[in-house]
Structures are given as C-alpha cells and as structure tokens.
C-alpha positions in Angstrom: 99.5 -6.3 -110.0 101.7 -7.6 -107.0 101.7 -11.0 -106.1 99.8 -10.0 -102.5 97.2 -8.1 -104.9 96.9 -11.6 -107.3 96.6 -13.9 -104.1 93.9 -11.6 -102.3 92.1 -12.0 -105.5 92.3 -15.9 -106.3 91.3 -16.2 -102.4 88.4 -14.2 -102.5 87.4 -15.7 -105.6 87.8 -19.3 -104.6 85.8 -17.9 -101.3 83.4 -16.7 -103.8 83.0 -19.9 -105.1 82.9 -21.9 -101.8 79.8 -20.0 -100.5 77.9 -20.0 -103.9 78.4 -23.9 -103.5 77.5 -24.0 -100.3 73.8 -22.2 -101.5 73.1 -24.7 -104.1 74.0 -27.4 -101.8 71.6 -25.9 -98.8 68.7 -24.8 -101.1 69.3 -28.5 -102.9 68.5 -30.3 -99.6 65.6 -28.0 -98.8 64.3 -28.9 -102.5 65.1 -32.7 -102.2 63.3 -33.1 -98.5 60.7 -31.2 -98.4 59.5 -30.9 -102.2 60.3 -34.5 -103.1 60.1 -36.1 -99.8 63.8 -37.7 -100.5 66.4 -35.7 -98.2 70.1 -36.5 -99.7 72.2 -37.9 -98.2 75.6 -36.1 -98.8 74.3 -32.5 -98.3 74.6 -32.1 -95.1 77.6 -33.3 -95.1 79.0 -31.4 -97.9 77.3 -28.2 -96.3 79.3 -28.7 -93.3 82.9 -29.4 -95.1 82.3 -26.5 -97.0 81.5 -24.3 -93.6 85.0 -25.4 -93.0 86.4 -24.4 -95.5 85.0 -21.2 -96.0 85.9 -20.3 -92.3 89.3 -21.4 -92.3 90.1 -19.7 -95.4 88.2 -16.9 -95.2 90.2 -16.3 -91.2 93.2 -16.4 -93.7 91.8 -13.6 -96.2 90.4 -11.6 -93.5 93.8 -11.7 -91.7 95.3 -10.2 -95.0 93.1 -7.5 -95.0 94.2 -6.7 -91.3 89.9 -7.1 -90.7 90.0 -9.4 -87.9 88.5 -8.0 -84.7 91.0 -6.5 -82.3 91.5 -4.6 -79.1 93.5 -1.5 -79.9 93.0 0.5 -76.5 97.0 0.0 -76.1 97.9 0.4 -79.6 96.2 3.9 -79.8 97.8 5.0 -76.6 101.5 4.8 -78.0 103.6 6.7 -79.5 104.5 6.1 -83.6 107.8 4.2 -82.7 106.2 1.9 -79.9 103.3 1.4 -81.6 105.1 0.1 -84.5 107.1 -2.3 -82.4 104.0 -3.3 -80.6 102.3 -4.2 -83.9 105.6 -6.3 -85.4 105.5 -8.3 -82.0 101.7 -8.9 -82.7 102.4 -10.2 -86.2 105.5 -12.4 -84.9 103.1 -13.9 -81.8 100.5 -14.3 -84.8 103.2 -15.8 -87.4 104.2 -18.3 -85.1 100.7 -19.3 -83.6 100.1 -20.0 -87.0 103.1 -22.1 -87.8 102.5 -24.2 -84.7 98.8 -24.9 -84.9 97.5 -24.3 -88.4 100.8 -25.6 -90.3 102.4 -28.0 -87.7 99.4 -28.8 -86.1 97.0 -29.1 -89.3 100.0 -30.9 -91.3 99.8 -33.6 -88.9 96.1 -34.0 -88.8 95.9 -34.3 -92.7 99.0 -36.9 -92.9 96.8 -38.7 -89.9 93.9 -39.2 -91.7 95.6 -39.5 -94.7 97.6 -42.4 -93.6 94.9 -44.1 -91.8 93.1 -43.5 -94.7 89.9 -42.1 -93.1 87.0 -41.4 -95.4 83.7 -39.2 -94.9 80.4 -41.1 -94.4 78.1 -40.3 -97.3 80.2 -38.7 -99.7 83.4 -41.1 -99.0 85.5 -38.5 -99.6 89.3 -38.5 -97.8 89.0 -36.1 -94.7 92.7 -35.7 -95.7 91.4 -33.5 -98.2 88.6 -31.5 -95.9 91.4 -30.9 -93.3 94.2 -29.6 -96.3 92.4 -26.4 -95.6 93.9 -25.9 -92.5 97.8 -25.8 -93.0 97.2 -24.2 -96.1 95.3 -20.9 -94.4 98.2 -21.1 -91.9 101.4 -20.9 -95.1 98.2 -17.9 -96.5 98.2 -16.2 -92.7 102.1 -16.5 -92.2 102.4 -15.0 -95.6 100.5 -12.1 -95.1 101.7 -11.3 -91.5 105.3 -11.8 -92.9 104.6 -9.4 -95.3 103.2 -6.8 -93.3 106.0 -7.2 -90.5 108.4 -6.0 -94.2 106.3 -3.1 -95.2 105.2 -1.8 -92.5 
C-alpha cells in the first residue's frame, strides 16, 4: 500500500470517527433536553466544532479523490495535450490557494488564538486546537494536488 493509499484511509477513518461523534453528541442533546428536561451545555458547541472539522477535512479527502464539483465544459473540449496542461494549471492555481489561505492563512489564525490564548465557552477548550484543522487540510490538499500534478 502507497503512502497516498495509507493516508486516504487514516483520513476517511478519522472522518469516520468525526461524524459517529458528532451522532452521539446530537442524539445526546436531544436525550438530555427533551427526555430529562436538562439540555447540556457543551453539545451544541461540540456539535458545531465537530461540523468544522468534518468539513474542512472532509474538502481535503474529497479533493484527493478528485470528487469536488467542477465545470469541465472546457476541459472536455481540448485536445489530450491541452487538456493536460489545463488540468496541471488547475492543480497549481489550487496548490497555491491552498498554501495562501488554508496553510498561511489558517497558520496564523491558530498561532492568534493560540497566543491570546482564546478558549471555547462551555467546553473551555483552546480554539487553537478547533482551528489546527484548517492548515492541516491545506498541507492534506497541497499533498494530493502535488501528487496528482507528478502522475498525471
């Protein structure tokens, strides 16, 4: 197994895990309001972290499996040579969008709030640590486009 194989496998396990958290945690706050008249406090909080991460993450996995929605009308119009030049100039814009925003952009965010040492409401959790998701899908995203722009 390659090492793209290994890491589209930990991902999608991890995002595996992510969403079967995020149904205990939902059908625990429908339980705790309105069976025991006591709504918890850090559900809804943890419901929404875990939104987070599961759609920053799962952008990166999907990205892997070139799933993401796309407009091909040009792409199918070209010849094999153009198209294939075409497709390494969308991975490049992609690679570097991703650099920029997610990585630059999401590195800063979590040193921000790590440094002002920002914490979550109910759970008191550092939003350092929500927000790590971010410039981690953007090394994932990089990684996969990288690769493609190589083997393709």
């Amino acid at each position: 197994m390659g090492l793209r194989a290994k890491i589209d496998k930990i991902l999608a396990n991890i995002l595996i895990f992510i969403m079967a958290l995020m149904v205990i945690n939902v059908l625990w706050q429908v339980f705790s309001r309105y069976l025991m008249g006591s709504p918890s406090s850090f559900t809804d909080e943890l419901a929404r972290y875990l939104m987070i991460w599961v759609g920053i993450l799962g952008a990166a996995y999907v990205s892997g499996k070139k799933g993401h929605v796309a407009i091909d009308v040009l792409l199918r119009k070209l010849s094999p040579a153009p198209r294939k030049r075409l497709r390494l100039f969308i991975d490049l814009l992609i690679s570097l969008f991703s650099l920029s925003a997610l990585v630059v952009g999401g590195g800063r965010l979590v040193y921000i709030t790590y440094v002002l040492e920002q914490y979550s409401p109910a759970m008191q959790m550092p939003l350092a640590v929500v927000y790590a998701v971010i410039p981690v899908s953007g090394i994932l995203i990089i990684y996969y486009k990288i690769y493609d722009m190589i083997n393709n």
